[in-house]
C-alpha distance (Angstrom), angle and dihedral (degrees) to the residues before:
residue distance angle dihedral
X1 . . .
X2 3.87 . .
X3 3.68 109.6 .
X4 3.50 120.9 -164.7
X5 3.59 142.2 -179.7
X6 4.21 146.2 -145.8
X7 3.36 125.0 169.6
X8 3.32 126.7 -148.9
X9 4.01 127.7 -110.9
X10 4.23 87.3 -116.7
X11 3.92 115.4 104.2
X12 3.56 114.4 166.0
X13 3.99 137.5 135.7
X14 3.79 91.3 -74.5
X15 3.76 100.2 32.0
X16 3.40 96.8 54.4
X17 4.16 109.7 -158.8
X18 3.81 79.8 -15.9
X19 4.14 149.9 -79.6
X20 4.30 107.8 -39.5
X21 3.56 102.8 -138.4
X22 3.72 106.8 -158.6
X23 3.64 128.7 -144.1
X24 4.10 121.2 -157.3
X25 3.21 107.8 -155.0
X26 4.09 118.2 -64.5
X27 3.55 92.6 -42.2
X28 4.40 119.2 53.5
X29 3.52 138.9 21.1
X30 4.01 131.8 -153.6
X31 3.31 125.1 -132.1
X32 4.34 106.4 -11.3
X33 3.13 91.7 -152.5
X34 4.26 127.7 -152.5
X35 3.64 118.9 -2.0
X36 3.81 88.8 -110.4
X37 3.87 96.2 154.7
X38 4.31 90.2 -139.6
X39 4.16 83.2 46.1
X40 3.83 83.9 52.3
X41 3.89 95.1 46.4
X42 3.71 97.1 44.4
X43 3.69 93.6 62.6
X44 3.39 99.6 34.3
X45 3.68 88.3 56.0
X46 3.47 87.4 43.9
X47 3.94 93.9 54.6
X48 3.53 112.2 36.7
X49 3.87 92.1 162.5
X50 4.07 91.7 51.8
X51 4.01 111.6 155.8
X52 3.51 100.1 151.7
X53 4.10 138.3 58.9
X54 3.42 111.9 -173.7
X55 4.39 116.7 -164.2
X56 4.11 124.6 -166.0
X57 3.42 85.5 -175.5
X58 3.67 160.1 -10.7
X59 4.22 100.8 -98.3
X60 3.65 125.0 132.4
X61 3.51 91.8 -123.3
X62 4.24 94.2 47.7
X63 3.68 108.4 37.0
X64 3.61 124.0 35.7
X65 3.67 112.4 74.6
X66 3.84 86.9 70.6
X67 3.57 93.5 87.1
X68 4.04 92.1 55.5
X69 3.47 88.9 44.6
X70 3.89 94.7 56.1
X71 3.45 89.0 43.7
X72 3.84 90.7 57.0
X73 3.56 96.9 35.2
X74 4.02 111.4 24.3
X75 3.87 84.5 -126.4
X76 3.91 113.3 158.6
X77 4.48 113.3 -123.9
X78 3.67 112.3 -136.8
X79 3.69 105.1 -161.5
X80 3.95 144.7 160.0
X81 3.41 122.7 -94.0
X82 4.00 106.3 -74.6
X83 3.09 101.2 26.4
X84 4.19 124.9 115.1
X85 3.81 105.3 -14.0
X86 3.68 88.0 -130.8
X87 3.55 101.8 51.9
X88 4.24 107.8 130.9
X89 4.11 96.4 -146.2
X90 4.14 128.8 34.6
X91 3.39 119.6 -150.8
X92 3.88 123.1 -156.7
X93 3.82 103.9 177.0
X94 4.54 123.4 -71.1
X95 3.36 92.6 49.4
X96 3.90 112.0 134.8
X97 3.77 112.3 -134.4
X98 4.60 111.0 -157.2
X99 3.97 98.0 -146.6
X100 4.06 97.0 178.9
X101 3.40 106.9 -75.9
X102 3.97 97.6 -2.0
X103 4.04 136.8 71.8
X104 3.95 109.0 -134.1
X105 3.71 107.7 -166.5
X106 3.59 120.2 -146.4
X107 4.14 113.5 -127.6
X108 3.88 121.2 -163.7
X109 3.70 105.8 -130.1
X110 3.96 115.6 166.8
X111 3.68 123.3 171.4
X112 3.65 109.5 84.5
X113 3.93 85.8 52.0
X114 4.15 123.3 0.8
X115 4.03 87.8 -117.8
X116 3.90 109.5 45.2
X117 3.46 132.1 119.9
X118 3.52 141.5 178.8
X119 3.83 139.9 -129.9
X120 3.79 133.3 -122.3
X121 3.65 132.5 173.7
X122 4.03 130.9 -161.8
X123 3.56 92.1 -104.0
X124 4.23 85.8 61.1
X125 4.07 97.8 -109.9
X126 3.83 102.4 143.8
X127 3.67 119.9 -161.6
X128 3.99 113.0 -145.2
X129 3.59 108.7 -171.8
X130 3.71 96.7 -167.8
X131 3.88 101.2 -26.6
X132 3.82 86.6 87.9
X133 3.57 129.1 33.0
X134 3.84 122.7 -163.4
X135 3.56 83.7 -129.1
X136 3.59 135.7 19.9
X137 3.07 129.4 -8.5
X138 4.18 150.5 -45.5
X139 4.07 118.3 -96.8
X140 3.88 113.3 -142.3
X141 3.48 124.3 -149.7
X142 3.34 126.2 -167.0
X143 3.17 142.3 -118.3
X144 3.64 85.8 25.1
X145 3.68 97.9 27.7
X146 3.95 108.2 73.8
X147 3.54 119.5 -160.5
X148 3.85 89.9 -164.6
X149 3.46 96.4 46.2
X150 3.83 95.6 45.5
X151 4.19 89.7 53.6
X152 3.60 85.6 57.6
X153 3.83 97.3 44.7
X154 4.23 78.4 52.8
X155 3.96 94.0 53.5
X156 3.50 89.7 43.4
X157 3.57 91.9 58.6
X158 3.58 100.6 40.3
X159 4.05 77.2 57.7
X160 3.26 97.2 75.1
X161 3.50 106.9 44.0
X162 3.44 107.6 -129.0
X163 3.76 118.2 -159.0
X164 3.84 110.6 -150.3
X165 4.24 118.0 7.7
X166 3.99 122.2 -139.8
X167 3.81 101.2 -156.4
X168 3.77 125.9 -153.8
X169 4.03 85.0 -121.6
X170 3.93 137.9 7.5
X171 3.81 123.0 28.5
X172 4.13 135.9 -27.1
X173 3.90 110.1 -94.1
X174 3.38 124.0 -136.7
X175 4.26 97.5 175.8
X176 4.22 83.9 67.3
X177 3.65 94.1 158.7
X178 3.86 95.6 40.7
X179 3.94 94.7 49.6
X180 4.06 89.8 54.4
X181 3.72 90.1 43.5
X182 4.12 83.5 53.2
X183 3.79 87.6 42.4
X184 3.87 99.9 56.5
X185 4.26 86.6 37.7
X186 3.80 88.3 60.2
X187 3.57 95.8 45.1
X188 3.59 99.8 45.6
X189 4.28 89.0 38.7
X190 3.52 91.0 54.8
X191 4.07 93.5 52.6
X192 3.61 90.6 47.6
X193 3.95 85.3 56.9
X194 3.68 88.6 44.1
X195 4.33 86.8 54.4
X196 3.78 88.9 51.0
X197 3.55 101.2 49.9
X198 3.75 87.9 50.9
X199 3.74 86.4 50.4
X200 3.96 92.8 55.3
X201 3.76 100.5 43.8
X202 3.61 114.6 -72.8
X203 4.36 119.3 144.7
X204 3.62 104.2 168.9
X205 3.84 143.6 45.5
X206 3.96 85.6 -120.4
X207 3.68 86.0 58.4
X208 3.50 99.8 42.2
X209 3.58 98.2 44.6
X210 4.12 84.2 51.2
X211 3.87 85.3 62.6
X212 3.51 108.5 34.4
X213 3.90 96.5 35.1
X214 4.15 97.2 49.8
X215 4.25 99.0 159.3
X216 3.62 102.9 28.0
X217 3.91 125.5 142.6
X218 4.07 111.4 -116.6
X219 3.25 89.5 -130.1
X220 3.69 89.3 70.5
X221 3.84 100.8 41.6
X222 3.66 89.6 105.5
X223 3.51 102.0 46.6
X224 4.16 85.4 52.7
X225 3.76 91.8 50.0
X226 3.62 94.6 55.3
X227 3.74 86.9 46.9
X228 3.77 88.3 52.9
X229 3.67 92.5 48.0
X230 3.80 97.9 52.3
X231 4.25 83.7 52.7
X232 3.82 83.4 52.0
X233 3.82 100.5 53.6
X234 4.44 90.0 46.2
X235 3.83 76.3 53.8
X236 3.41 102.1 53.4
X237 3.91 86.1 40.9
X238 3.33 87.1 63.1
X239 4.02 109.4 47.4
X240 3.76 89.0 -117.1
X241 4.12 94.4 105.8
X242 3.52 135.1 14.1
X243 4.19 139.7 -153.6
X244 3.40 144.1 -147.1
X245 3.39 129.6 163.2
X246 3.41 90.8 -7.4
X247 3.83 88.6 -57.0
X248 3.88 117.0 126.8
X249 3.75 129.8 -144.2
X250 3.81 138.5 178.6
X251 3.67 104.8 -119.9
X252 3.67 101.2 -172.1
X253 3.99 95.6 -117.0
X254 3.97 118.1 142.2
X255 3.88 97.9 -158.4
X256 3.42 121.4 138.7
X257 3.96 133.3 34.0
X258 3.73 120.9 -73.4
């Protein structure tokens, strides 16, 4: 299948050079993107045949432009639970998608929000949304960011051995495996970090991100304690840490998988 790309006019810290709006063929598009009315033109210029709009999940920066697009185009939005009141199918993860030619198999993958999910065709292109960037990596944020979750939604991936990924933002990946592998390291390194600075005397997500984060702009200390948090909370889950009072603690607990 043809795969295409536009990406929208939205750069920021999160969106990197801005949201990839993928186009399958002559028929569907994933995630639309912003309701930026030159986004919207561009691809409906670029798909005059459009029947399907295909969501990962519910964003600002993913899922809106679907409704302008039906309206232009009469093309149906599959979506996950949540997302666009008005969308006319929900998808909850092992659905199988027709796209032309091609079967595009819808994969639950919660984490970076509770109701995302990612694509896959036959051929092995996976579609991440924001489970995978192109470059860098995934923010968290709790409550409905779940670090737990989102490890699984990685494993899962990496299960099915995708051959090329199609991220939400930043370039197509050809080393598919590899970048999950690097994925789940990172996660799992930086919870191991998080366990050791507990071990030598850090209380607070201040203080741990003051060990753990040593050369890190200020403009990003936020963005890093959230992060830290969302580690924290799979840790608690798990009876390996504790909190009070927004005081943490190893407790000694071995739940989970690591």
């Amino acid at each position: 299948m043809n795969i295409r790309s536009i990406t929208a006019p939205n750069p920021g810290p999160f969106t990197l050079d801005g949201t990839r709006t993928y186009l399958l063929g002559e028929t569907a598009v994933i995630d639309p993107g912003p309701a930026i009315d030159s986004h919207v033109q561009a691809i409906a210029a670029a798909m005059p045949r459009l029947q399907t709009i295909l969501v990962t999940h519910r964003h600002a920066d993913h899922a809106p432009a679907a409704l302008p697009l039906r309206e232009r185009t009469g093309a149906r939005i599959l979506a996950p639970r949540g997302v666009l009141d008005s969308a006319d199918l929900r998808l909850g993860g092992g659905e199988s998608i027709a796209v032309e030619e091609t079967a595009v198999e819808v994969l639950p993958t919660p984490g970076h929000t509770d109701e995302h999910v990612c694509y896959l065709t036959a051929e092995g292109d996976l579609f991440t949304g924001d489970t995978v960037l192109g470059a860098g990596t995934t923010a968290i944020f709790p409550p409905d960011g779940n670090m737990g979750r989102y490890i699984d939604s990685l494993r899962l991936l990496r299960g099915r051995s995708p051959r090329r990924i199609f991220p939400g933002h930043g370039p197509v990946r050809e080393d598919a495996t590899a970048l999950l592998d690097a994925y789940i390291a990172h996660r799992l390194d930086r919870e191991r970090q998080i366990l050791a600075s507990l071990q030598t005397g850090a209380k607070s997500i201040p203080q741990l991100r003051r060990a753990i984060y040593t050369d890190l702009d200020p403009r990003l200390e936020g963005a890093a304690e959230i992060q830290l948090a969302a580690h924290l909370v799979k840790l608690c889950d798990e009876g390996r840490a504790g909190e009070g009072g927004g005081v943490y603690r190893l407790t000694g607990g071995s739940g989970g998988r690591h």
